[in-house]
N, C-alpha and C positions, 0 to 999 in steps of 0.2 A: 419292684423286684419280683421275683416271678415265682419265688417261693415264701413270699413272707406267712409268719403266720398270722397276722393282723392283729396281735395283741396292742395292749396298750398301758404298759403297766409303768407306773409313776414309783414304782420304789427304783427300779432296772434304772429308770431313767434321771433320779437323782442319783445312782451309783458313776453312771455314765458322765454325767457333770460332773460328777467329785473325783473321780480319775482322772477327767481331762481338765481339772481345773478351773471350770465356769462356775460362774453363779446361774444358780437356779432363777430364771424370769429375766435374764441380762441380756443385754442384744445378742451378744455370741453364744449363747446358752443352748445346747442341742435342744433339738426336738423329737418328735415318736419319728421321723423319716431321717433321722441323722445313722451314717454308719456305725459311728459308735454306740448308738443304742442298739441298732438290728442285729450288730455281732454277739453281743450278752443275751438279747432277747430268749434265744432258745434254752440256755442250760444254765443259765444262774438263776437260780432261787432266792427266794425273801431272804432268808438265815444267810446265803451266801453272800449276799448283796450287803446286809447289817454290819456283818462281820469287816468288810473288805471297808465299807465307808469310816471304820473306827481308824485305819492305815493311813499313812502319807507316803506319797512317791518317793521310790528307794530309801525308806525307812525300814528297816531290816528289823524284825520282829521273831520271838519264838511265841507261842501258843500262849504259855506262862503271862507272858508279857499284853499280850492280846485280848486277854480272859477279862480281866477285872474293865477294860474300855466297853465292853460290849456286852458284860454281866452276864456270862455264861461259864461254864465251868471248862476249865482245860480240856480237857478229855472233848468237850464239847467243843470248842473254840478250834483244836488239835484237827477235829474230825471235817469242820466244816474249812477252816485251810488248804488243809489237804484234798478239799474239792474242789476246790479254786484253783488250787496248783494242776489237779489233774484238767481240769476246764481247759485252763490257761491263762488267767487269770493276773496270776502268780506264779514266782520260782519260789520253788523248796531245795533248800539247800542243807545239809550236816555243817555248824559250824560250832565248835568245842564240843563234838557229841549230841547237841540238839537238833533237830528240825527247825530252819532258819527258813522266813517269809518276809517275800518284799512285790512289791509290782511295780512296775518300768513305763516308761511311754506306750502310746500306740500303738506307732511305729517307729523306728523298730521296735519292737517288744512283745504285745499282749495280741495284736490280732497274728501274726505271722504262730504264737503259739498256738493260740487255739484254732489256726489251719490248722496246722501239723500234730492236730489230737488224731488217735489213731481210727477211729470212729465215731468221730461228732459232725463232719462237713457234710460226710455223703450224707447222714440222720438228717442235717438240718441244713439243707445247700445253703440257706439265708448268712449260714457262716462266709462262708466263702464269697456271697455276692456283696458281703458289707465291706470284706478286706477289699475285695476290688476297688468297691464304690469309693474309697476309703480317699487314696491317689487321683481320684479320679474329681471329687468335689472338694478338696483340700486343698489339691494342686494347685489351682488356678489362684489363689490367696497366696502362694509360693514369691512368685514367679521374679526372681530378681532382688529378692528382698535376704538372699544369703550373701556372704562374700564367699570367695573359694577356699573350699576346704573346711564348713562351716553347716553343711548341709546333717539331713538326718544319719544318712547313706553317705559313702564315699567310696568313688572306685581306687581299687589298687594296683598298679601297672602289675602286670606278668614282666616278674624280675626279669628275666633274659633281655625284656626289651628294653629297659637302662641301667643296664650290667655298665656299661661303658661312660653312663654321664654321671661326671666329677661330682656332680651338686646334688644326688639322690641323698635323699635322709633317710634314718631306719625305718623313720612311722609309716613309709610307703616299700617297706617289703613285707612280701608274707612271711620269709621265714625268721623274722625278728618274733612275731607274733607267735607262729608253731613253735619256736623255740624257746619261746619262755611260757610255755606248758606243759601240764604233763599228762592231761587225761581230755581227749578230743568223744566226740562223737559224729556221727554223717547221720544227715538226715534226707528226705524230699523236700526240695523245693517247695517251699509255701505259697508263691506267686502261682508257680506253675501245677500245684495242684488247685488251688481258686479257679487259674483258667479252664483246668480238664474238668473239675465237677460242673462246670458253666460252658461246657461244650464249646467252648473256646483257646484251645491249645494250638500251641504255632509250631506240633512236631516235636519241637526239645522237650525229654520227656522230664520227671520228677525225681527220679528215683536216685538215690544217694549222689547229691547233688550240695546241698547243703552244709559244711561243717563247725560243728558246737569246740570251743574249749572253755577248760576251768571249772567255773559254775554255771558258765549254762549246760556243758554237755554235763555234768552231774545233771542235773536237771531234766534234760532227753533221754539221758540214757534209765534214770528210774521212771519216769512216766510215762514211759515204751515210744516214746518221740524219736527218737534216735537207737541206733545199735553203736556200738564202743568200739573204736578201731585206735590202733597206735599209729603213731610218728610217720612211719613209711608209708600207712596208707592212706594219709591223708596228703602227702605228695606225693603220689602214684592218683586221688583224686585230682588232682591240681594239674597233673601233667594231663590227663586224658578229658577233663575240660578242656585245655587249651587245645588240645589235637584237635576236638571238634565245635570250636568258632566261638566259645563260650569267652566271658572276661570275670573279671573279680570285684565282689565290693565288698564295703566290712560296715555293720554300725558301727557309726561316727559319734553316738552320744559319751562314751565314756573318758574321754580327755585323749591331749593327743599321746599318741603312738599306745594304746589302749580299745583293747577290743575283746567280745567274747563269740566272735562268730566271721563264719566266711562265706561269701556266696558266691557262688559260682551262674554267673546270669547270662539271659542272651538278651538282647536289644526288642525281642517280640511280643516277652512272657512278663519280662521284669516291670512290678511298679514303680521300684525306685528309678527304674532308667524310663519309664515312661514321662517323669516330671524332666527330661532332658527330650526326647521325642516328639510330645503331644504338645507340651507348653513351652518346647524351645527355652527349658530353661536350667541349661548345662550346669550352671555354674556351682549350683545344689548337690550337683554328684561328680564333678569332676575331679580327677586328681591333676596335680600342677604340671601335668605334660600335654603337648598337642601333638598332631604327627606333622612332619615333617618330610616333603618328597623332592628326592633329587631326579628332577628331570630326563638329566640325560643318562640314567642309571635307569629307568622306569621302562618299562615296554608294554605297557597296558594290559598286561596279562589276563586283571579283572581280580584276580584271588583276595587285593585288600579290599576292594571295592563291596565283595560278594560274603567276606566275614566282618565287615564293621557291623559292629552291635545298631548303632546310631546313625548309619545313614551318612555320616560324615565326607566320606573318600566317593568319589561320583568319576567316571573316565572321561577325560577330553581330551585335546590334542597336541602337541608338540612342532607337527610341522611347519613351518612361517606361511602368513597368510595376509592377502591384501585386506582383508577385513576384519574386524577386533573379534579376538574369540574367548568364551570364559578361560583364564589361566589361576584365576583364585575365584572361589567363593568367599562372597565380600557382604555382610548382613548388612543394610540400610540401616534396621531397626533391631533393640536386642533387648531384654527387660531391663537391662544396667542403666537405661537413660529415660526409657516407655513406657507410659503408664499401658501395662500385659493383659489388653482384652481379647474377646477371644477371638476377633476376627487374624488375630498371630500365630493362633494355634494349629498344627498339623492334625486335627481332629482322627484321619481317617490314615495315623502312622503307618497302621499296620499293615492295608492293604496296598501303599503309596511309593513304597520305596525307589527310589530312582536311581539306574546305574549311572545312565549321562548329561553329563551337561548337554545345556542347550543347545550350544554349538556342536555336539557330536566329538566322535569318534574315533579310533582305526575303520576303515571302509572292512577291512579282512573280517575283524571278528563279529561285526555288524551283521554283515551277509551273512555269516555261518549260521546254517540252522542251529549247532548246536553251540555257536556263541564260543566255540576254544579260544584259549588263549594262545594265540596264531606266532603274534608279536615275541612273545615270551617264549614259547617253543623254538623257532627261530635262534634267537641270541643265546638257548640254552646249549642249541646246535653248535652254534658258532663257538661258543666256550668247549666244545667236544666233550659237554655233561648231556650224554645219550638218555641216560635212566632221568633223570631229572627232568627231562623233555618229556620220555615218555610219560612220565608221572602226571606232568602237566596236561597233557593230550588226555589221558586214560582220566583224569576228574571229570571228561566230558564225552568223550569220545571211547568206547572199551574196543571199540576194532577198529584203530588206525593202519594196521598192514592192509587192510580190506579196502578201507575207504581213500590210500595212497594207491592202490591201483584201480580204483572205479567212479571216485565221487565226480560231482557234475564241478565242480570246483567254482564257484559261486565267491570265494575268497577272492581266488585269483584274477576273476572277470571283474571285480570290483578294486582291485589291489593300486594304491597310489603309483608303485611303482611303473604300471602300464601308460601312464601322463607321462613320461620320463623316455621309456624306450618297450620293455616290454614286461609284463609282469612278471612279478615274483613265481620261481616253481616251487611253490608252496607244497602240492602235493607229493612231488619228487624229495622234497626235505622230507616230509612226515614220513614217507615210504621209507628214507635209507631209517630213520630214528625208529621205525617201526619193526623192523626186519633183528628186530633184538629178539622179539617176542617168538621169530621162527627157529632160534636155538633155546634148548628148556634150561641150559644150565646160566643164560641169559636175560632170561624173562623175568618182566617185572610182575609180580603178584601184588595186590598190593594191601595194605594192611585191614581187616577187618575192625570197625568203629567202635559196633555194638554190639550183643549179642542177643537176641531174639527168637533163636532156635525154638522157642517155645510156639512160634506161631506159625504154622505153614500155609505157603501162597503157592498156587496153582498159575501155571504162565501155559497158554494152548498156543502152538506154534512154533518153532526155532528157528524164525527170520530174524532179521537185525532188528526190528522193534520187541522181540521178546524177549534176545538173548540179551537185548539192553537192561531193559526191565529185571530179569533174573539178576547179571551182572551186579546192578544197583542196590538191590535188595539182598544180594548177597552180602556186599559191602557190609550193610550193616547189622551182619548176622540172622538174616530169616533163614529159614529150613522153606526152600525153592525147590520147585520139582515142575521140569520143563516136558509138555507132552507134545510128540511130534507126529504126526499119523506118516509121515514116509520115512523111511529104515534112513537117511541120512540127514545128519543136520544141518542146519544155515538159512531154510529157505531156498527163496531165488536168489542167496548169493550162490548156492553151492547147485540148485538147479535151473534157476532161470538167468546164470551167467556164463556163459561159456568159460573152458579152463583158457582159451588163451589171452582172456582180460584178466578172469581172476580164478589160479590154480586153486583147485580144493585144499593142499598140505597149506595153506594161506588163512583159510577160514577151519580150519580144525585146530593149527593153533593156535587160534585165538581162544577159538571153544574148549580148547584147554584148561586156559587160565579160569573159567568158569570152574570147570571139575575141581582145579587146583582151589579153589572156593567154596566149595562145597556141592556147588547145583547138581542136581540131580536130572539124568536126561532118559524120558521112557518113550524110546520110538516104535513106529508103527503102531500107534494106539490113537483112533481117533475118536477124541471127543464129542459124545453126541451119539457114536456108534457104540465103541468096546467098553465105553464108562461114560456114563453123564454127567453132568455139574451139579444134580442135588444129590448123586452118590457121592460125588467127591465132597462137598460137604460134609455127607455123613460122617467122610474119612478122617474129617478134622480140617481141611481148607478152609482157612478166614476169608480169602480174597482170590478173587481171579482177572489174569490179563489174557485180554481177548487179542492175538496177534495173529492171525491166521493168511495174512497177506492177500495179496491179490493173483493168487495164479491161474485162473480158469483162462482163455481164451476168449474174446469177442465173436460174438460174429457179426457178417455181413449185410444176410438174411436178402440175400440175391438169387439171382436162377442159377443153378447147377452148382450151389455154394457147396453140397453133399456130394458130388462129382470124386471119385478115386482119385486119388492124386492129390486131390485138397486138404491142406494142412493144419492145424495151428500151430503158429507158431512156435508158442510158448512149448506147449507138448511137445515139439520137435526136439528143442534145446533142450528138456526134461528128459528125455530118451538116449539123447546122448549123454547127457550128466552122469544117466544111472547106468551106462555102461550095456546099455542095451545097440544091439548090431544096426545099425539106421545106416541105410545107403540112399541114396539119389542119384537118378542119370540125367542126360539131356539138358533140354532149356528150363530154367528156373526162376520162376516169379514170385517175387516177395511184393507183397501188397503190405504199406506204412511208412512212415518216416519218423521213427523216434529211435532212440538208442536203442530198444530189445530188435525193431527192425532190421538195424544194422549187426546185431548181433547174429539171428538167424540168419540176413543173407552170408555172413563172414561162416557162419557153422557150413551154410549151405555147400562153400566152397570146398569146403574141407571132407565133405563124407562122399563126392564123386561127379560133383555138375560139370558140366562141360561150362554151362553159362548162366550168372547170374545178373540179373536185373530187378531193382527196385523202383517199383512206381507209388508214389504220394501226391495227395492235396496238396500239398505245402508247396510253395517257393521254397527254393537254397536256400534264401533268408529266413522263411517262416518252419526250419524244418526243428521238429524237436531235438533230433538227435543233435550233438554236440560235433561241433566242426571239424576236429578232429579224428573224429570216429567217422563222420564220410569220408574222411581224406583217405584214413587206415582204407577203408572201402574199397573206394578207387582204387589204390595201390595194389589188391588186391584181385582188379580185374572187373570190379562188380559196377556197372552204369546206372546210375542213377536219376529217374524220368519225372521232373517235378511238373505237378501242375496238372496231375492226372487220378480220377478217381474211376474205378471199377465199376461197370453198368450190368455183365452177365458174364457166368464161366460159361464157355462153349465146351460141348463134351459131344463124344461119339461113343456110342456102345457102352455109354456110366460112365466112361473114361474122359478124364480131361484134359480138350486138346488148344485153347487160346484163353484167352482174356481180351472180353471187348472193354475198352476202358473213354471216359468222355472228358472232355476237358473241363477242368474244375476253376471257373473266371475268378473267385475268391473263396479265403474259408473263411474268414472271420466276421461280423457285423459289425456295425459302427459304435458298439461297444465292446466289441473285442472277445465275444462269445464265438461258440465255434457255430458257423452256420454257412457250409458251403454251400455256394450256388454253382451252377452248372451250365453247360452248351451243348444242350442236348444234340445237337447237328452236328458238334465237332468229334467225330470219334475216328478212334485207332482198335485195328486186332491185332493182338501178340499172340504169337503162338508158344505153349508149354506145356512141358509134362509135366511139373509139379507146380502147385499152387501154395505158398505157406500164408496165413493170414497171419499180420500181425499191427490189429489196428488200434490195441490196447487187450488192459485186463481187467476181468470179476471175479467179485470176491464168490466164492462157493463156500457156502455155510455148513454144506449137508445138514445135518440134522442136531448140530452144536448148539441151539440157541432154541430147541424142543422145550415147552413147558416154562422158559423163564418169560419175564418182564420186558425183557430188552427187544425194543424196534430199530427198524431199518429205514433209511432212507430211500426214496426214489429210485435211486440207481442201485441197490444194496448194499450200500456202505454203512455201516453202523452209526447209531443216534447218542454223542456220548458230548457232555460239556467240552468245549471247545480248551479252557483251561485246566481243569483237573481230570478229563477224560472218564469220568465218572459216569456209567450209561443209566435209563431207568430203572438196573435192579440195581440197588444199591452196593452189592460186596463184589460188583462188575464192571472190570476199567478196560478200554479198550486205545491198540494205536496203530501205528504204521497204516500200511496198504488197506485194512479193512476198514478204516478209520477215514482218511484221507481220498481213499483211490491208490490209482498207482502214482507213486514219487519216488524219489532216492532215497539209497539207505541211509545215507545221513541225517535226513528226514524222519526217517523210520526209527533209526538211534537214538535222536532228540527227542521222543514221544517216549520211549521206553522210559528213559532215565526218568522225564516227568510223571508219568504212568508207577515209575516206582517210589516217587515223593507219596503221590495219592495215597499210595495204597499203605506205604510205613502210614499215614496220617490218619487212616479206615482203620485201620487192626488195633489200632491203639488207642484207649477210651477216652474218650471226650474231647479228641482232637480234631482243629478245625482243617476243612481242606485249601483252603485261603488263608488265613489271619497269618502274618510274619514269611509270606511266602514271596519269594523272586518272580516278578513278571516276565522276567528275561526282553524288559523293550529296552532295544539299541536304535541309535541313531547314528549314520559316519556324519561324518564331518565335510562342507562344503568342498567339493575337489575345484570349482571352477574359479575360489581367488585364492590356492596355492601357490606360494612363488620356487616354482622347481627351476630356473633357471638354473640357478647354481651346482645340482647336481649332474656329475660324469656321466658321460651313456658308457654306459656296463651293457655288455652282450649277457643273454642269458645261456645258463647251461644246458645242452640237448641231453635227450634220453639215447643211448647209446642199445644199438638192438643186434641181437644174435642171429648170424646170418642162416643157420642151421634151423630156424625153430619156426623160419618164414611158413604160415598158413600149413601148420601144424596145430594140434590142440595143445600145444604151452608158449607160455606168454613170453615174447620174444623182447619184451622192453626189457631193460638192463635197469638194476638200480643203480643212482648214482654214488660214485666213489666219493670218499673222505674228501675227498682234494674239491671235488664238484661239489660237496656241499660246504666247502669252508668259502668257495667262490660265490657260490647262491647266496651263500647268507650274508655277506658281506652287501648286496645288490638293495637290502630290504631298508624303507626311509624311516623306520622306526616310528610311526604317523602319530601314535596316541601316549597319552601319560597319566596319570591319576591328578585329579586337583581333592584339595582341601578345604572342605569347610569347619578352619579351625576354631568359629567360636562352638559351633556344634560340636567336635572332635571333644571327648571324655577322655582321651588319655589313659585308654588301657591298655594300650599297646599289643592289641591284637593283631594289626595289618603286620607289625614286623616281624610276628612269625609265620606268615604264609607268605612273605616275599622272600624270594630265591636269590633278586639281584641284590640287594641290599639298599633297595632303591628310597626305603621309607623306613622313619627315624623315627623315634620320639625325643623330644627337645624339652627341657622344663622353662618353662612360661612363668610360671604362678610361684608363691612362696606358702598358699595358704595351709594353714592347722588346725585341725582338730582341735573344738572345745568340749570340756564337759558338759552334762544339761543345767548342772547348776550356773554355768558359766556365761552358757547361751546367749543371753541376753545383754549382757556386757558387750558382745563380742555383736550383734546386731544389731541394734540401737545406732551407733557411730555411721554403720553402713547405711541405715535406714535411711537417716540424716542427710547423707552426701548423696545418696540415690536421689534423691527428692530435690536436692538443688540442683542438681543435673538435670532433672526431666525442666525443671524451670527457666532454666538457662537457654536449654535447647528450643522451650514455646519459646522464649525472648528473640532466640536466631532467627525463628523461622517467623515468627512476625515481621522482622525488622526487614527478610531477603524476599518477602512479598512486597511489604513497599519500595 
C-alpha cells in the first residue's frame, strides 16, 4: 500500500482479531499486512483499542456499563467511546436518554464508517486503501459459498422495474424500508470516496449518494457523516440515481426485510458489486430477479447494454443465420459447482467491459462513429414517437439536423438491408425526426444531470467536435464558454459547407439548444492572439478542448501555384459562407476529388462559371468524394477527369492561363498508403481562368499553443492519447480535424462527446480517465450466412427536390414526408437484440428503465432472504454442504466422460 505507515503495533492488531473474531496465532488470524489491521492502524490508540476489546459484536453498551470491564472511570470510558464512535469504530446512539455503543461487522459496518469520517481518509489515505483491499483479498474466500439472498450486501430492484410481477415481496422494495422510518440521513459514497483518494474513480462522483435511517442516520448525522434530509428527499435521491445509470443495495446483515442504509452504486466504483464483477460471484449480491429480453420487442438500441452496472446485457443479433450465433450467454463454469480460482476471475473488470457478443452486431450501429442507437430511432420513428427518437439520437449525436443532410452515411453503406435490395435511408429518417429541433416551440432540450457550475471549461473552436464537447458538458452542468476566433459559429459546417448541402438556419439551431443549456459563445476572439491559455487559467478554467479544425488550405508547391487566379479552395467556400461578394468567370479548374472538391466545384457553378471541370488522382472508384455528390456534379454540368495530377500552372503576365496535368498510373502502394506514381510523358493542357485548389486541409494553430506543453505531429495534427484525448499538458484534451486531420463531422461529434467524458473525469479529484469507462468496440455481425431469402423487395423512398432551388445556394433536397418515413421504416430488418448473461445479471432492474420498447423485463428466479448475522451461519453451512457435493459429483462426470 503506498501510504502505509509501517507501524507494527501488536495491541491495534489484537483489537483487529477481536472484532473480526479470530484467535490470536490461528491459521485465519490477521496479520500487520491484513486490511483490517491497516484501516485501525492510523487513528485508534492503546485506551481506544482497551476499551473496544472489553465489547462483543452488536452488544449495545452505555459507558456506565463499559466502565467497570475495563476499570476506568465513566467520564473516562464515555470519553474514549466516543472516540471510537467519531473513528468509526463504533455507533453512538441516544437510547432511553443515554449514549448507547455497539460495533457491527466489517463490512458492512466499521470500514465504510470510517471512509465516511469527514477528515480521516485524506489525513491517512491508508484508510481508504485497506477498505478497498478489504473486497479485494476477502473476496476470493467468497466465491459461491452464499445462497441467494444471503450475501453481506444485497441489491434492491428499482421498484418500477417489478411494479407488475405478482411474486415481489416487501423485503425487496425500498419504500417499505423508507417508510418505516422516520429520521434518514445522505451521505458520500464510501466506496467511491476510497476510489477518488486512490486516484481511481470511474467518474460517478460521491457526493450525497448514500442514505442512513434510524440509527445509523442518528449516527451520521451527529458525527458530521451525514447531513439530515426528510422523506421526499431521499426519493427525489432515489429517483435521480436511477436517471443516471446507478442501481440500489442495502446491508443485508440485519434479518430479512431489515436494513439501516441504502446505496446507491454503479457497477465501477462499488466493492460490493465488485464480488459479482471481478470474482463472478453474483450470487452474494443479487436480488431474486434476472432480466429478461423479448426479442422481437428489442432493436439494439445499446441503452441496457451501456447502463448495466455488471456487464450482464452484451448486443447480438436477431436476424436468422446459416451459422450458430451467440443468442444467450450460457457460463460453462460458475462458483455453485467450481472450486473459484483465480484463473475465473475477471481481474481487469474495469477496464474490460464488452458491448458485443462474439458473433456481433447491427452492421448500422457498428459503423457509426458515434455508435447511435440507429435500430431504436428507427422503430421510435415508426411508432411516430418523434421526441423520443430524437432523445435517442441527441444521447450520441447533439446535431442530427446537421449530420441528416451531410454525413458520409457509413450506417447505410453497411446497412443489412442493401443484401436485400437497397439500403435503409437512414439518413433521410434522422433528417425528417431532426427537423423538430428547427421549430423552438418543438425542440427537444434536454434535461441537465448534474450540476457543476462550479467548474469552468474552456472549448477553442465552434466546429462540430467542440460544440460536441460543450453540448456534453453542458449536460452535466459545467459553466462552458465556447471561444471562436470568426464572428460566426459551427466551423466548416457553417463555413466550409456550402448552404446548398447544409443551410446555416440548420446549424444555428442546433447551436441554439446549446444557449438553451447554458454555453456560452465568445466569437471573434482568438486564442493565442486576444487571450491565451495561461490567462484563461488565471480566469479560473479547469480544462480546455482543443477543437480548432482543420481549415487552412493545402498547397501544391508547383510552378505558378501563386499565379492570379489561383485559389484555395477552402477559402473560396469561406468567402462565400461569410457573405462576402466572390464572382468567377470563364473556364474553371478544380484540382481534387473528395467531397470539399465537389463542394467548391458545385460553389463554383454558382457565383458565374461558364465551365467547371474537376481533375483527381483517383479513379471513379478510388475517389473520396461520396457517389452521390459526383452524381449531384454531373447533373450540374461539372466533368469530372480522373486519373490526372497537376505538374505546373501555366500563367501569362502573373495571370493564370492553363493547367499542365500528367497522368497519374496509380495512387496507392501495396499497402494502401497514399503514394502516387506518375507518366511523366503522358500529359494534357487545360486551359483556365481560375484555378481553386482543393487537395485537402491544415490545421493553422497561430499562435494558440504559445508557451504550453503540448506537441504536434508531423503533419501538424495534435499529439493527444488516442482514448482519452488527453495531450502532454495535462488540463489539455483535444479532437476532431486538429486531432485526426480532416474527417467527417460525425467523426468530429464522436471525439467531442468523449473529449467531454475526459475532461468531467480531469476537473474532478481523484478521478480515473480509464477505470469503469466504455470502449465503445463494436463488432456487426457476419452478413455473408444471412438467410434474407425470405424478405420482400421493398423499393426505397427517394428524396423529392425543388425544382426552383436547382444550383442556387439552398438545399433543393426535400425532407421526407410522414408517409415516406412510415414506408422507410417499415424496410429496416431490425438485425440486432440484446442477449443476457443471466447468471451474471444482479437484478437491479436498471436496463428496464432506459428501454423505451419494453423490450426487457425483470423476471423473479430466486426466492432467497435475508438472514441476520446471528443467523448466518445456520443458513450457510446447508449450502456449504451441498456446494461441495456438487463440485464432487461433477469431478466424478467429467472423469467417467474422459473415459
Amino acid at each position: 500500500m503506498s501510504h502505509r505507515l509501517n507501524k507494527r503495533d501488536e495491541k491495534i492488531l489484537a483489537l483487529a482479531n477481536h472484532i473480526g473474531r479470530k484467535k490470536p496465532g490461528s491459521k485465519d488470524a490477521y496479520d500487520f499486512e491484513a486490511p483490517e489491521y491497516l484501516i485501525l492502524e492510523p487513528v485508534v490508540t492503546h485506551e481506544m483499542a482497551d476499551v473496544c476489546m472489553t465489547m462483543k459484536i452488536r452488544e449495545h453498551l452505555t459507558a456506565e456499563e463499559v466502565a467497570p470491564r475495563c476499570g476506568r472511570s465513566v467520564e473516562e470510558t464515555h470519553r474514549i467511546l466516543l472516540e471510537l464512535a467519531d473513528a468509526g469504530v463504533c455507533f453512538v446512539n441516544v437510547v432511553n436518554g443515554k449514549d448507547t455503543f455497539f460495533y457491527d461487522t466489517w463490512v458492512p459496518g466499521i470500514m465504510e464508517m470510517m471512509v465516511n469520517h469527514p477528515t480521516n481518509p485524506r489525513k491517512y489515505p491508508q484508510i481508504a486503501e485497506a477498505f478497498e483491499a478489504y473486497g479485494r483479498v476477502r473476496g476470493a474466500g467468497t466465491a459461491g459459498m452464499s445462497p441467494v439472498g444471503v450475501g453481506l450486501m444485497r441489491v434492491i430492484p428499482i421498484e418500477q422495474a417489478i411494479s407488475a410481477e405478482t411474486r415481489r415481496a416487501s423485503y425487496e422494495e425500498l419504500s417499505k424500508y423508507i417508510e418505516e422510518n422516520t429520521i434518514f440521513s445522505v451521505s458520500n459514497c464510501s466506496c467511491r470516496t476510497a476510489r477518488e483518494i486512490m486516484g481511481e474513480g470511474c467518474g460517478h462522483l460521491k457526493e450525497d449518494m448514500c442514505i442512513q435511517m434510524g440509527h445509523a442516520a442518528e449516527y451520521y448525522i451527529r458525527t458530521g457523516r451525514g447531513r439530515q434530509v426528510e422523506k421526499a428527499e431521499v426519493y427525489e435521491i432515489l429517483r435521480r440515481a436511477e436517471e443516471n445509470g446507478l442501481m440500489h443495495e442495502i446491508p443485508n446483515l440485519d434479518g430479512s426485510g431489515k436494513t439501516h442504509a441504502i446505496c446507491n452504486c454503479c457497477g465501477c466504483g462499488c466493492f460490493s458489486m465488485r464480488t459479482a464483477e471481478m470474482f463472478i460471484n453474483a450470487d452474494m449480491v443479487r436480488s431474486n430477479y434476472v432480466s429478461r429480453v423479448d426479442k422481437d420487442k428489442c432493436v439494439a438500441c445499446g441503452q441496457c447494454v451501456e447502463n448495466c452496472p455488471v456487464n450482464a446485457l452484451q448486443l447480438g443479433q436477431k436476424v436468422c443465420s446459416s451459422k450458430p450465433v451467440v443468442e444467450k450467454i450460457v457460463r460453462k463454469e460458475t462458483p455453485r459447482d467450481t472450486k473459484w480460482t483465480s484463473d475465473h476471475w475477471n481481474v481487469d473488470y474495469r477496464i474490460n467491459r464488452k458491448n458485443v457478443v462474439d458473433t456481433g452486431t447491427a452492421p448500422c450501429k457498428t459503423e457509426c462513429p458515434a455508435h447511435i442507437g440507429i435500430q431504436g430511432y428507427i422503430k421510435l420513428a415508426a411508432q411516430g414517437k418523434y421526441t423520443d427518437a430524437l432523445e435517442l439520437i441527441k444521447k450520441e449525436n447533439p446535431f442530427p439536423a446537421v449530420c441528416g443532410r451531410i454525413c458520409n452515411r457509413r450506417c447505410e453503406q453497411a446497412c443489412t438491408r442493401g443484401d436485400v435490395d437497397e439500403p435503409l435511408a437512414i439518413d433521410e429518417i434522422k433528417k425528417f425526426i431532426a427537423d423538430q429541433d428547427m421549430d423552438p416551440s418543438r425542440r427537444f432540450i434536454p434535461k441537465k444531470r448534474h450540476n457543476y457550475s462550479d467548474k469552468k471549461i474552456a472549448v477553442v473552436g465552434a466546429g462540430p467536435a467542440g460544440l460536441s464537447c460543450a453540448y456534453y458538458l453542458a449536460l452535466d452542468g459545467y459553466t462552458v464558454t465556447v471561444f471562436e476566433k470568426q464572428q460566426a459559429l459551427g466551423g466548416m459546417l457553417t463555413l466550409g459547407i456550402p448552404a446548398f448541402r447544409l443551410e446555416k438556419d440548420v446549424v444555428n439551431a442546433e447551436i441554439d439548444v446549446l444557449r438553451e443549456l447554458g454555453v456560452e459563445f465568445k466569437t471573434g476572439v482568438e486564442v493565442g492572439r486576444d487571450v491565451t491559455l495561461a490567462q484563461l487559467r488565471e480566469q479560473g478554467y479547469r480544462a480546455f478542448y482543443l477543437a480548432v479544425g482543420a481549415q487552412a488550405g493545402r498547397a501544391l508547391n508547383i510552378e505558378g501555384e501563386n499565379a492570379q487566379g489561383v485559389l484555395s479552395g477552402v477559402e473560396f467556400v469561406r468567402d462565400i459562407n461569410l457573405g462576402r461578394d466572390v464572382k468567377l468567370s470563364g473556364r474553371v479548374i478544380v484540382i481534387g476529388g473528395g467531397n470539399v472538391a465537389v463542394d467548391v466545384a458545385r460553389s463554383a457553378v454558382r457565383v458565374g462559371s461558364e465551365t467547371v471541370s474537376m481533375y483527381c488522382l483517383e479513379s471513379r472508384a478510388e475517389m473520396p468524394a461520396s457517389a452521390d455528390e459526383v452524381e449531384e456534379a454531373g447533373e450540374e454540368g461539372i466533368s469530372v477527369q480522373n486519373g490526372w495530377g497537376p505538374k505546373r500552372i501555366l500563367t501569362e503576365n502573373g495571370k493564370v492561363t492553363a493547367v499542365e496535368f500528367k497522368r497519374c498510373v496509380s495512387v496507392f502502394d501495396e499497402n494502401r498508403r497514399f503514394s502516387p506514381r506518375y507518366d511523366e510523358n503522358d500529359v494534357i493542357v487545360v486551359p483556365a481562368d481560375y484555378v481553386l485548389l482543393s487537395i485537402g486541409q491544415a490545421v493553422d494553430w497561430g499562435r494558440l499553443l504559445e508557451g504550453s506543453g503540448v506537441e504536434l505531429n508531423p503533419n501538424r495534427t495534435i499529439k493527444a492519447d488516442p482514448f482519452t484525448y488527453q495531450t502532454a499538458e495535462r488540463d489539455i484534451f483535444a479532437g476532431g480535424d486538429a486531432f485526426t486531420g480532416p474527417k467527417f463531422a460525425i467523426d468530429a461529434i464522436a471525439a467531442g462527446k468523449q473529449g467531454a467524458i475526459s475532461i468531467h473525469r480531469f476537473v474532478q479529484p481523484g478521478q480515473s480517465l480509464i477505470y469503469g469507462r466504455d470502449r465503445r468496440e463494436y463488432k456487426a455481425l457476419d452478413k455473408e450466412h444471412l438467410e434474407l431469402d425470405s424478405y420482400d423487395r421493398m423499393p426505397r423512398e427517394q428524396v423529392r427536390r425543388s425544382s426552383d432551388a436547382r444550383k442556387s445556394f439552398r438545399d433543393d433536397r426535400l425532407t421526407f414526408t410522414e408517409e415516406q418515413v412510415r414506408r422507410e421504416t417499415e424496410r429496416c430488418l431490425g438485425c440486432g437484440a440484446t442477449v443476457v448473461d443471466e447468471f451474471l445479471c444482479v437484478g437491479c432492474g436498471q436496463c428496464t428503465t432506459k428501454c423505451k420498447f419494453d423490450a426487457i423485463t425483470l423476471e423473479r428466479k430466486y426466492d432467497g432472504e435475508g438472514v441476520s448475522l446471528e443467523d448466518m451461519k445456520k443458513a450457510l453451512v446447508p449450502h456449504v454442504i451441498k456446494r461441495t457435493g456438487k463440485m464432487t459429483l461433477k469431478k466424478i462426470k467429467t472423469a467417467f466422460s474422459r473415459d
